[in-house]
C-alpha positions in Angstrom: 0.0 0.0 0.0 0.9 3.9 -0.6 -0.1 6.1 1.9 -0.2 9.7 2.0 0.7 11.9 -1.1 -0.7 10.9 -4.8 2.9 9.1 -6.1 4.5 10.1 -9.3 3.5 6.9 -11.2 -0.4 8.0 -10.9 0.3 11.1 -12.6 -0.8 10.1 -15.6 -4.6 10.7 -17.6 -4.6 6.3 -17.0 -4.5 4.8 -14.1 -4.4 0.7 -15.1 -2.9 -0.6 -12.0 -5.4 1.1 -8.8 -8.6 0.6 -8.1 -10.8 3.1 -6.0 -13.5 2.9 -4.7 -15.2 5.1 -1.8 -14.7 8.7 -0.5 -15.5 10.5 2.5 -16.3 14.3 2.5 -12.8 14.8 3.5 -11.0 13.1 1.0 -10.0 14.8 -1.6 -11.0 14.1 -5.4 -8.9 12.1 -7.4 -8.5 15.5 -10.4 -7.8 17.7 -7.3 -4.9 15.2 -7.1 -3.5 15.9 -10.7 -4.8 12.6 -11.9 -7.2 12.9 -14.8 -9.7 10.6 -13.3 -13.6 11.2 -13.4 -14.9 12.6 -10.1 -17.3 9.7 -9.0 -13.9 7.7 -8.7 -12.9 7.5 -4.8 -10.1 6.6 -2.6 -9.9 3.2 -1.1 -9.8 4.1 2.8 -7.4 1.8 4.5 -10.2 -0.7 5.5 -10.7 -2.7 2.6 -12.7 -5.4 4.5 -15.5 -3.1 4.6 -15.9 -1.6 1.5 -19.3 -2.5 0.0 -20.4 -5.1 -2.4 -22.2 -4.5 -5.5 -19.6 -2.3 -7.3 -19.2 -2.2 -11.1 -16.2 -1.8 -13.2 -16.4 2.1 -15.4 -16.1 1.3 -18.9 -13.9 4.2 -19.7 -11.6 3.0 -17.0 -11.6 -1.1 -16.8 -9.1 -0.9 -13.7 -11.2 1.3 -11.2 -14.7 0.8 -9.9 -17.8 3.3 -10.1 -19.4 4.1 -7.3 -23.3 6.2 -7.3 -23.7 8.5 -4.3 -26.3 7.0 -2.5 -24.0 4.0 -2.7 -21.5 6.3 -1.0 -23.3 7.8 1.6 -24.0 3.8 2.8 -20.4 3.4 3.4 -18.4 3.4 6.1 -19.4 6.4 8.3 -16.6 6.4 11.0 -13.7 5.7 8.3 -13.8 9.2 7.4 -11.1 10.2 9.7 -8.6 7.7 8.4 -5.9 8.4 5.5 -6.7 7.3 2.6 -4.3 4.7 0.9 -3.9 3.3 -3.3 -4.2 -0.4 -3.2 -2.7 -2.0 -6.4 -5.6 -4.3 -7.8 -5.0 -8.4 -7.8 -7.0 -9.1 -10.8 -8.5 -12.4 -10.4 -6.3 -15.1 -12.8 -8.5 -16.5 -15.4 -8.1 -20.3 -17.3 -9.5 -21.3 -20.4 -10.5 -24.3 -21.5 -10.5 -25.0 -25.4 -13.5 -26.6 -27.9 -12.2 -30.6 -29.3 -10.1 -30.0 -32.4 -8.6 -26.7 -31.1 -5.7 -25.0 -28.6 -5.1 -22.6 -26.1 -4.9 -20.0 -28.9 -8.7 -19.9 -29.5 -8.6 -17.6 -26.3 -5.8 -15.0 -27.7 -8.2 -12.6 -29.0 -10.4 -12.4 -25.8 -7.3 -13.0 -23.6 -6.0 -9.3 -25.6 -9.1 -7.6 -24.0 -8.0 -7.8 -20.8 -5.1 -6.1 -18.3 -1.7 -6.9 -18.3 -1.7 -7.3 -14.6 -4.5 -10.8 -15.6 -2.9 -13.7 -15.1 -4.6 -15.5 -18.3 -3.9 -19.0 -18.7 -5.2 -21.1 -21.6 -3.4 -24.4 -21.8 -3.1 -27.1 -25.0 -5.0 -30.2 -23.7 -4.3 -33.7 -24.8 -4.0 -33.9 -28.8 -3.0 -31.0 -29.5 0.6 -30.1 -31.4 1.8 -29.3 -28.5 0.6 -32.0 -26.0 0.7 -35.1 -28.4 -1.7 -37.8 -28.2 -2.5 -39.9 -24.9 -0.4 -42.6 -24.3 -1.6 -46.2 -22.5 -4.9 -47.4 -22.9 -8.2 -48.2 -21.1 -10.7 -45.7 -20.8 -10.4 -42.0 -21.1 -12.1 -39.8 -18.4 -12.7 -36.3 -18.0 -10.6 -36.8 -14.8 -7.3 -37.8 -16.7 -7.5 -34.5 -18.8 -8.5 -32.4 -15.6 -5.4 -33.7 -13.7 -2.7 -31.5 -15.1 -5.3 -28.1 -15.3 -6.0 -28.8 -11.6 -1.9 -28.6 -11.0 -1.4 -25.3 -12.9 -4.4 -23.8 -11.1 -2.6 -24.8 -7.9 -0.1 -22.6 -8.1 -1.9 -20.1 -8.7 -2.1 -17.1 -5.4 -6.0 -17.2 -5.6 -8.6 -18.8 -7.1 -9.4 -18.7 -10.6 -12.3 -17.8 -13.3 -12.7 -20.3 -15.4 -14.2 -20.0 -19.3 -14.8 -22.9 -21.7 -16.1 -24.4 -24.8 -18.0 -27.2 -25.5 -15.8 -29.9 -24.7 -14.0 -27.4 -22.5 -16.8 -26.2 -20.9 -17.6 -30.1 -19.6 -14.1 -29.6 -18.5 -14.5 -27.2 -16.3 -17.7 -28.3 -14.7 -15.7 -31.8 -13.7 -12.9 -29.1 -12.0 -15.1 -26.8 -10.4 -17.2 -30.4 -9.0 -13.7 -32.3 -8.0 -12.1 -28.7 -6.4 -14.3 -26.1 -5.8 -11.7 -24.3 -4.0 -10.0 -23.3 -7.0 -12.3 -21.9 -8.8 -14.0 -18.5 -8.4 -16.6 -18.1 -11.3 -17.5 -20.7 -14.3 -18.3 -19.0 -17.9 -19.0 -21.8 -20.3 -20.2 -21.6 -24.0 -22.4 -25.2 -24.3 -20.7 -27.5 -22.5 -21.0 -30.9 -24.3 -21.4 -32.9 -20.9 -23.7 -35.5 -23.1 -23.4 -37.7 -19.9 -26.5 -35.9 -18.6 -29.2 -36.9 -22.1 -27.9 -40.7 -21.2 -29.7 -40.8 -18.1 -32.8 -38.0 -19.2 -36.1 -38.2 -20.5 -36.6 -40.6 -24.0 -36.1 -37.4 -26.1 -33.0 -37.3 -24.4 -31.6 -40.6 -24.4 -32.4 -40.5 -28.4 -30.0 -37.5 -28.7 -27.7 -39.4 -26.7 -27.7 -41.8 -29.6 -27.2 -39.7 -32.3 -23.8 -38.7 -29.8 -22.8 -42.7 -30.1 -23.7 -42.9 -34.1 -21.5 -39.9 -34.7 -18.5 -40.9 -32.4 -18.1 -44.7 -34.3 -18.7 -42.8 -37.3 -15.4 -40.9 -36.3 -13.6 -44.1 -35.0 -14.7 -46.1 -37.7 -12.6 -43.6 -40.2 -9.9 -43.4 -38.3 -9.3 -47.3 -37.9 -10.0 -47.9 -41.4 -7.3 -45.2 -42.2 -9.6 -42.5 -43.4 -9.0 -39.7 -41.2 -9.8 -36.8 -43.5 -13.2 -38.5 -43.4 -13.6 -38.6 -39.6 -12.0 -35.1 -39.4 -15.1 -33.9 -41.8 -17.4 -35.7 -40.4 -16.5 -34.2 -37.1 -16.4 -30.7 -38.4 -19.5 -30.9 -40.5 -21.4 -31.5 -37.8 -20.6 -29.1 -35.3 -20.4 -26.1 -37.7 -22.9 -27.1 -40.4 -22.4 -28.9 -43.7 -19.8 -27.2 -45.9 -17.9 -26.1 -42.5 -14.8 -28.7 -43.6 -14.6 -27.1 -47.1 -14.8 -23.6 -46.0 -11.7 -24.6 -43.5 -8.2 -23.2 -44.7 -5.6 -26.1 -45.7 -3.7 -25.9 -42.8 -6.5 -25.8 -40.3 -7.8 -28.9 -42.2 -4.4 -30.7 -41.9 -4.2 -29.7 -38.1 -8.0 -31.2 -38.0 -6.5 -34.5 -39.7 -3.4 -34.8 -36.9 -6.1 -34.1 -34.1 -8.9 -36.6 -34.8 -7.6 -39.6 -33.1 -8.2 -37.7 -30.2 -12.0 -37.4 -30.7 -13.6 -41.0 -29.9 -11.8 -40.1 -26.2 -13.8 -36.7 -26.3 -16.4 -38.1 -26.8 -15.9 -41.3 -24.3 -15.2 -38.6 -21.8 -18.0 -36.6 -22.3 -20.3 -39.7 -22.4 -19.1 -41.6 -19.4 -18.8 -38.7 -16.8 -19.6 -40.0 -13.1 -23.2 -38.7 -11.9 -23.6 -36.0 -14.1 -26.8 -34.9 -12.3 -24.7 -33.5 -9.4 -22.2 -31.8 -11.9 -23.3 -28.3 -10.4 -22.3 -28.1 -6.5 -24.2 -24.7 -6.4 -21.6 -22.7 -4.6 -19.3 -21.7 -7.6 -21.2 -18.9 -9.3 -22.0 -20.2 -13.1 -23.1 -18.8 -16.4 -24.0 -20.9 -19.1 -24.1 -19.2 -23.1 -25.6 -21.0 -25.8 -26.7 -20.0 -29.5 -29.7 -19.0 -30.5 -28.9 -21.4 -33.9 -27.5 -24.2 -31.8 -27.8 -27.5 -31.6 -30.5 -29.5 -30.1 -27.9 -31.5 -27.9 -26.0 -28.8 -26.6 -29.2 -26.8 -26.2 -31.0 -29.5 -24.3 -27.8 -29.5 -22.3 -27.5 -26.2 -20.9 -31.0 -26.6 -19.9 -30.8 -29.7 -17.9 -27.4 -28.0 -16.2 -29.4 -24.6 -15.4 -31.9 -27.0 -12.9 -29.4 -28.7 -10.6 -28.4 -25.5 -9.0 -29.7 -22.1 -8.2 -28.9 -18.8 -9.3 -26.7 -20.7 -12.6 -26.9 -18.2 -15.3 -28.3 -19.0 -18.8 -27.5 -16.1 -21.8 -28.7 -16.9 -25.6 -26.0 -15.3 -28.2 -28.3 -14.0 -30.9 -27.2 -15.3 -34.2 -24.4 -17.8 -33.1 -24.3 -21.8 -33.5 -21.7 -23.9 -31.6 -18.6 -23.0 -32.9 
């Protein structure tokens, strides 16, 4: 913490690296300060365990928090008699999980919209260039692929947000179930957690089916030595018919090196341990799905939004799966 006088380095019309939040009557504001900062941003008083909840990030300045007057005259009464202090913001780290068939780079352009001071992480999972394809045999679990993510998050100082996609997304829900205490927030775009239609209603064990039909489809290719076929089969179906063809080369030939790692997607995704109790309902959750999606991953997101309350369903107007 800096007490005292406004230091040199805030001198500046940005302010990335604070935060402020509350002001008394007798602290002064932040332009009064030589800091071109709008005047409904406050000093943090140096007791940050009692600052209020229910503050919202400015959009014009992403680093510091907006707060209304009313909100202000709730606030601490008696702190107005201690020196304020700057408190340099610990952004919360955030982990993304990628889509089957992708990497850790499908993140880059939302990971570029946040602060340097985010610890993003988005790591390659198993089949990617990177990672390489499993080794040893017997069935593939969501579990073997969470083992490593769990590690990184581990070292992590505090808990982290987690986003994913699709097969991602499942991810995340088996890490946020197995250690809650990692894991701060969930954002997931339709989680493919097909374990859930296996044990639902007869509409949705028939989608479960088409899950099963699509994955010896894929393994059927591959073990007859047709992977561009599996690879087009995969991608046709998730992004539409025509999606493989309107692929560049070399996304097509990183689809090709990829697919063997499919039929344990899918296995994973299928075979998930009581997937009815995925949601433990204290790790805040917001489930996205397109408007033009899928009746699987639709279906999905729905049966996901019952076993917990206060999870979080958003429709993205004019998006499919991928």
């Amino acid at each position: 913490t800096i007490g005292g006088p406004l230091p040199d380095l805030l001198q500046a019309s940005d302010v990335p690296s604070f935060e402020v939040v509350y002001r008394t009557d007798r602290m002064p504001f932040l332009n009064q300060s030589g800091a071109n900062v709008p005047q409904n941003f406050r000093y943090i008083p140096e007791v940050r365990d009692k600052c209020p909840i229910g503050r919202r990030r400015s959009s014009r300045h992403p680093s510091l928090y907006q707060i209304g007057d009313d909100d202000m005259n709730q606030q601490i009464v008696h702190s107005r008699d201690i020196s304020p202090v700057w408190l340099e913001i610990q952004p919360t780290p955030v982990v993304g999980l990628h889509c089957s068939g992708a990497d850790g780079r499908q993140w880059s352009g939302l990971f570029d919209r946040f602060s340097d001071l985010t610890t993003s992480l988005a790591p390659d999972l198993i089949g990617t260039a990177s990672r390489g394809h499993r080794t040893g045999s017997g069935p593939f679990m969501l579990a073997d692929e969470a083992a490593p993510i769990i590690g990184m998050i581990e070292t992590l100082p505090v808990p982290a947000h987690i986003i994913g996609h699709s097969y991602g997304g499942a991810l995340a829900l088996h890490i946020a179930r197995a250690r809650p205490d990692l894991v701060q927030s969930l954002c997931l775009y339709e989680p493919t957690l097909f374990a859930l239609l296996r044990n639902g209603e007869a509409a949705d064990k028939l989608l479960y089916s088409e899950i099963q039909s699509l994955t010896q489809a894929i393994q059927n290719g591959i073990e007859e030595g047709c992977s561009n076929f599996s690879a087009q089969i995969f991608t046709d179906f998730w992004g539409g018919l025509g999606a493989w063809q309107a692929l560049s080369r070399d996304r097509r030939c990183a689809m090709v090196d990829w697919i063997a790692k499919a039929p344990c997607d899918f296995e994973a995704l299928m075979t998930e341990p009581e997937p009815e109790n995925i949601l433990c309902g204290t790790v805040p959750t917001t489930i996205i799905v397109g408007k033009h999606t899928h009746a699987h991953t639709l279906r999905i997101a729905e049966m996901l939004v019952r076993q917990a309350d206060g999870v979080k369903l958003k429709f993205l107007d004019g998006a499919g799966h991928l």
